[in-house]
N, CA, C and O atoms as a GROMACS GRO file, in nm:
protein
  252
    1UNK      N    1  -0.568  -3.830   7.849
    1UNK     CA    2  -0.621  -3.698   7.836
    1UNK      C    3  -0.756  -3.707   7.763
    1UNK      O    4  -0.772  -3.759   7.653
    2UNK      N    5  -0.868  -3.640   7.852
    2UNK     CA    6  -1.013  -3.695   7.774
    2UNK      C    7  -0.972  -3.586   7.652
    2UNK      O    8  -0.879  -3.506   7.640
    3UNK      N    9  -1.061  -3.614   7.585
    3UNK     CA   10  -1.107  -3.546   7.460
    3UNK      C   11  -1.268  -3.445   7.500
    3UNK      O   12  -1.372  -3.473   7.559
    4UNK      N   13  -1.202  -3.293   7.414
    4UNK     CA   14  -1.269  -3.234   7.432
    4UNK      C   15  -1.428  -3.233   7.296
    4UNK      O   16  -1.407  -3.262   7.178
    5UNK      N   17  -1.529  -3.206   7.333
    5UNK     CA   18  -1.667  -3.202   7.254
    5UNK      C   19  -1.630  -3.060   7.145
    5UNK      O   20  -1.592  -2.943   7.146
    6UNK      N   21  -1.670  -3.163   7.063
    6UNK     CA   22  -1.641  -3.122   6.944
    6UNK      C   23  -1.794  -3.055   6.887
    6UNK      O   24  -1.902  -3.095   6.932
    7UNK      N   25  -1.783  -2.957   6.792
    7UNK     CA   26  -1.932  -2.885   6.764
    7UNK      C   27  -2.027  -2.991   6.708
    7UNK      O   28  -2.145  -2.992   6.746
    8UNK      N   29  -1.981  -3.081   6.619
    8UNK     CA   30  -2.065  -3.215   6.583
    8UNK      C   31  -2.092  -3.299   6.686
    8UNK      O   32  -2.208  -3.337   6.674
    9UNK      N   33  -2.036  -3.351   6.791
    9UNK     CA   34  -2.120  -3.413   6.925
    9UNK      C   35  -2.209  -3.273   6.968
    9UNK      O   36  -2.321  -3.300   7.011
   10UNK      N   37  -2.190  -3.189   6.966
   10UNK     CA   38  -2.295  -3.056   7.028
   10UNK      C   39  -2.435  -3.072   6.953
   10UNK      O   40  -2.545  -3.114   6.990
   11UNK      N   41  -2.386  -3.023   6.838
   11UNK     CA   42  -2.527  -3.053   6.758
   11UNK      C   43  -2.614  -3.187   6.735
   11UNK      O   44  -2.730  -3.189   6.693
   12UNK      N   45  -2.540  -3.293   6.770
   12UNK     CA   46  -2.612  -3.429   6.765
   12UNK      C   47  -2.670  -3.428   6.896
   12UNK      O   48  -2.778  -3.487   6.905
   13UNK      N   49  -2.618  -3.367   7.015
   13UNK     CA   50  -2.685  -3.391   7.146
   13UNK      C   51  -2.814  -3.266   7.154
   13UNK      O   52  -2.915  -3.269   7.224
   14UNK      N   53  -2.776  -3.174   7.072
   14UNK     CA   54  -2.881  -3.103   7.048
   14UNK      C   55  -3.000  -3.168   7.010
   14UNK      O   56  -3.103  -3.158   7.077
   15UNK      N   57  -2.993  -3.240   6.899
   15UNK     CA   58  -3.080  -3.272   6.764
   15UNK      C   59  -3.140  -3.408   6.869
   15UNK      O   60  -3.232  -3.485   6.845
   16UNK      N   61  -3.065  -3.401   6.969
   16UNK     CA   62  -3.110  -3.564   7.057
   16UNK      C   63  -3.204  -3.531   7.199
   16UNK      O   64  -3.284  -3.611   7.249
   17UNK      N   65  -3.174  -3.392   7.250
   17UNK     CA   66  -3.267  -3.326   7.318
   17UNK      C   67  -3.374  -3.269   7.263
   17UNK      O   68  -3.476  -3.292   7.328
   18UNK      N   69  -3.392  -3.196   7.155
   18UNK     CA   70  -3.543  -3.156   7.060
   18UNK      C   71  -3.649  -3.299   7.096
   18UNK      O   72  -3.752  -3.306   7.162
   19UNK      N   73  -3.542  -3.439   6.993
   19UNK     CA   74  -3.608  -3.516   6.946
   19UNK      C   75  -3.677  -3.552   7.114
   19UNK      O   76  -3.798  -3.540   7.132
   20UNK      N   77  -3.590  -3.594   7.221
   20UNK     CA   78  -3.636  -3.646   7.356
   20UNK      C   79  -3.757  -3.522   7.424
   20UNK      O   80  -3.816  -3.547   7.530
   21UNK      N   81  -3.776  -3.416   7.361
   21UNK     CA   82  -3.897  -3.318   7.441
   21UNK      C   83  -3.986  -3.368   7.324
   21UNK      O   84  -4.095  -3.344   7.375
   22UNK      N   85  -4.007  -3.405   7.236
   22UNK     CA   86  -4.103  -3.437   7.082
   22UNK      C   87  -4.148  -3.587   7.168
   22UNK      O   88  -4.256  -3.609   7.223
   23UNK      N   89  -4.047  -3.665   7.160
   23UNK     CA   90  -4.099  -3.841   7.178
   23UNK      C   91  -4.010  -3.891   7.303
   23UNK      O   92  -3.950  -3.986   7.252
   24UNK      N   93  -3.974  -3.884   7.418
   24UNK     CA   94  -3.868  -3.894   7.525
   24UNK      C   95  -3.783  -4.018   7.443
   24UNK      O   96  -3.684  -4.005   7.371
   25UNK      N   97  -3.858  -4.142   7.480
   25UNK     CA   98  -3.789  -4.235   7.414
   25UNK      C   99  -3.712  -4.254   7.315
   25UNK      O  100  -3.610  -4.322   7.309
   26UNK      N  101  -3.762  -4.192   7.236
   26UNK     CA  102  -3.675  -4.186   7.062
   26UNK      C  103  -3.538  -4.143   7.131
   26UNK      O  104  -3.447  -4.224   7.112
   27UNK      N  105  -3.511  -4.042   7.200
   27UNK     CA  106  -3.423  -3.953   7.218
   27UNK      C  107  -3.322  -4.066   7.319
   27UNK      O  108  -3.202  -4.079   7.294
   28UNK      N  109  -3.363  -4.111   7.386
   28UNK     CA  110  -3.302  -4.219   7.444
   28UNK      C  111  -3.261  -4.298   7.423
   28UNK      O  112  -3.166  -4.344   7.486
   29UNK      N  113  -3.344  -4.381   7.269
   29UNK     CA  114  -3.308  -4.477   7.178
   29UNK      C  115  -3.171  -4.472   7.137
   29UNK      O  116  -3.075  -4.548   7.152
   30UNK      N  117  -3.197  -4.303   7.052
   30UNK     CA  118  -3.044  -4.293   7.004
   30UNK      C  119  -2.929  -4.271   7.035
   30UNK      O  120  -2.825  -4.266   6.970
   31UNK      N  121  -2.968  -4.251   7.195
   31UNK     CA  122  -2.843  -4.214   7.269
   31UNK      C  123  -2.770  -4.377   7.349
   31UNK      O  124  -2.664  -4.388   7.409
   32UNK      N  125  -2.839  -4.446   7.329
   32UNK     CA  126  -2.829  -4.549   7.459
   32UNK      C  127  -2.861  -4.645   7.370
   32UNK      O  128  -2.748  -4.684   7.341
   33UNK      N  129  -2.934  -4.710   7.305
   33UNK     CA  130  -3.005  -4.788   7.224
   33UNK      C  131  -3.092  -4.903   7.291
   33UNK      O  132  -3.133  -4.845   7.392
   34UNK      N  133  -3.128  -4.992   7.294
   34UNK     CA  134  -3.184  -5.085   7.389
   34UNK      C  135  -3.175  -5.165   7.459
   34UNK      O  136  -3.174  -5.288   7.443
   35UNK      N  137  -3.160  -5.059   7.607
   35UNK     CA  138  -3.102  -5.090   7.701
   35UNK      C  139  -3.162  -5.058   7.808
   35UNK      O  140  -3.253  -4.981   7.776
   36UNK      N  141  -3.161  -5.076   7.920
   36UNK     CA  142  -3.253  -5.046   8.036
   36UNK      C  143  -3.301  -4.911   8.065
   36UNK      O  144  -3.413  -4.873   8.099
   37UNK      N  145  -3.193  -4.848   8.044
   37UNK     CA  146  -3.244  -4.640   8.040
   37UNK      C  147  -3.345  -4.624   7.896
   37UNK      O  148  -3.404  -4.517   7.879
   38UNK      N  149  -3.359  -4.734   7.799
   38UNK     CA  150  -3.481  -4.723   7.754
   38UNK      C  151  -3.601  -4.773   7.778
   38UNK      O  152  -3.693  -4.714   7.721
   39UNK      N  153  -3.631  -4.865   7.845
   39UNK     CA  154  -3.723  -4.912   7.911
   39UNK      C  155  -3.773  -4.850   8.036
   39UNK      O  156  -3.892  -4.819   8.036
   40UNK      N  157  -3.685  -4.821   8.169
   40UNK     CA  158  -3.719  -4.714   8.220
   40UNK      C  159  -3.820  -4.576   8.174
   40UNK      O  160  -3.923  -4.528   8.222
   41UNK      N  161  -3.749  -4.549   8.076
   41UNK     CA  162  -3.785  -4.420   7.988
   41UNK      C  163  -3.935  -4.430   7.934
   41UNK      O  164  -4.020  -4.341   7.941
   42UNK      N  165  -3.954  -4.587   7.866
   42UNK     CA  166  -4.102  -4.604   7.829
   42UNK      C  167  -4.198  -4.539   7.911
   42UNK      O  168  -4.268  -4.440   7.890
   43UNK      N  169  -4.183  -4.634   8.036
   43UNK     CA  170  -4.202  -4.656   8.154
   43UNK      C  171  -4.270  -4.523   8.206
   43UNK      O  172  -4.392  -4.502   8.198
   44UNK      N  173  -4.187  -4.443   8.254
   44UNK     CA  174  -4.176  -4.281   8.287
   44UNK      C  175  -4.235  -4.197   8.229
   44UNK      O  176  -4.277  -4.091   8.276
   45UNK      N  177  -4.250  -4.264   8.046
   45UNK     CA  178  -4.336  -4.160   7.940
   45UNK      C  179  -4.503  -4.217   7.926
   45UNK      O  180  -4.596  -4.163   7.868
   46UNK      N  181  -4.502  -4.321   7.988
   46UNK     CA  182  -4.651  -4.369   8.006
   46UNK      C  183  -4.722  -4.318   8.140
   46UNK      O  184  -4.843  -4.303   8.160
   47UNK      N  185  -4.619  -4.296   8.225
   47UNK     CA  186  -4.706  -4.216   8.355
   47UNK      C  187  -4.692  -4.086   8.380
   47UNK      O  188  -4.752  -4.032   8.473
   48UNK      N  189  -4.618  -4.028   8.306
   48UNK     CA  190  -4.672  -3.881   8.284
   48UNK      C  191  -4.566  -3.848   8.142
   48UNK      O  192  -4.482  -3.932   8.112
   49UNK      N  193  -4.578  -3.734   8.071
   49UNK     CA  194  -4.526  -3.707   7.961
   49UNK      C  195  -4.363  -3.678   8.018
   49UNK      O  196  -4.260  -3.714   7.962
   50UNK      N  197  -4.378  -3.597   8.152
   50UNK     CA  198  -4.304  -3.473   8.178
   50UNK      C  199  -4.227  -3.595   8.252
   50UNK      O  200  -4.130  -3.558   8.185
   51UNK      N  201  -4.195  -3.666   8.299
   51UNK     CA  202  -4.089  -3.694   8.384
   51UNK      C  203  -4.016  -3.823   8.230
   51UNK      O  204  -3.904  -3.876   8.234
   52UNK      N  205  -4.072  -3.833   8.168
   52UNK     CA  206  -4.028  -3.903   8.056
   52UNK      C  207  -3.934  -3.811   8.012
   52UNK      O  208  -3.823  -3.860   8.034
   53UNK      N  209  -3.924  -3.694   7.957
   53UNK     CA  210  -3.863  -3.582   7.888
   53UNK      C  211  -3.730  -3.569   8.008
   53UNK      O  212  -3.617  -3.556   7.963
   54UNK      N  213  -3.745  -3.573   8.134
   54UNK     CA  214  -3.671  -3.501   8.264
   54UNK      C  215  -3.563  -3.631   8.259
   54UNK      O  216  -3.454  -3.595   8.303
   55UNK      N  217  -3.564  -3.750   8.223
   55UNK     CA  218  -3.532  -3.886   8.244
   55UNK      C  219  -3.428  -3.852   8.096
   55UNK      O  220  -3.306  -3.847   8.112
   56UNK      N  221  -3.474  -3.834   7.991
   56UNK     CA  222  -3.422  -3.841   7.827
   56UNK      C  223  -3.361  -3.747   7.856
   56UNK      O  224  -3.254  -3.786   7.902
   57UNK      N  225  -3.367  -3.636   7.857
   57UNK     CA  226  -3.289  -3.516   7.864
   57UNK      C  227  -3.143  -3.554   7.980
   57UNK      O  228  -3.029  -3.556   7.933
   58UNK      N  229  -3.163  -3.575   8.098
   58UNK     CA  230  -3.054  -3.665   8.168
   58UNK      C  231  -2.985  -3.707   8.120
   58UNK      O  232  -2.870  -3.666   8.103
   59UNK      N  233  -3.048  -3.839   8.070
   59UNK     CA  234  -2.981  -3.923   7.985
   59UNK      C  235  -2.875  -3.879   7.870
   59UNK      O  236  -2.759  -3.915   7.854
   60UNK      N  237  -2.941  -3.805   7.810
   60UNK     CA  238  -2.864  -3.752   7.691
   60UNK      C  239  -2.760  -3.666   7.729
   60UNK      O  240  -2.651  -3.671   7.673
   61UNK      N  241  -2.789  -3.576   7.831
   61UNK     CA  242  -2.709  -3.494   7.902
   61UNK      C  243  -2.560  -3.544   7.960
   61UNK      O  244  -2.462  -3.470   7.959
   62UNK      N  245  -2.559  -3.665   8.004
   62UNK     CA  246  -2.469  -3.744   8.085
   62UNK      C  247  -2.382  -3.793   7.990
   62UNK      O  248  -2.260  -3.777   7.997
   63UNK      N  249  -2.440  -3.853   7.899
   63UNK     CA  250  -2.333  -3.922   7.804
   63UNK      C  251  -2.274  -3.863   7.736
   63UNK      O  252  -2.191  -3.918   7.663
   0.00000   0.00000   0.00000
């Protein structure tokens, strides 16, 4: 039986989407740590801001 999200995973995925529209990567960092969805992410935030943020936000979203 999964486990349901608790208001403290809410607010950390919150506090992890702000940070990913501020710096994409950071936000990815802390969700994933260093791992290929952060490198990607570099990647994505060096060729335009906006698909960096669209990539982090995903990211964070999913997990």
């Amino acid at each position: 039986m999964p486990l349901g999200r608790t208001k403290d995973s809410m607010l950390g995925d919150l506090l992890k989407i702000i940070l990913a529209v501020i710096l994409p990567p950071l936000g990815v960092l802390m969700e994933v740590g260093l791992t290929t969805h952060f490198w990607i992410n570099i990647i994505l935030t060096l060729f335009g801001f906006v698909p960096g943020i669209i990539h982090a936000v995903y990211i964070i979203a999913t997990r």
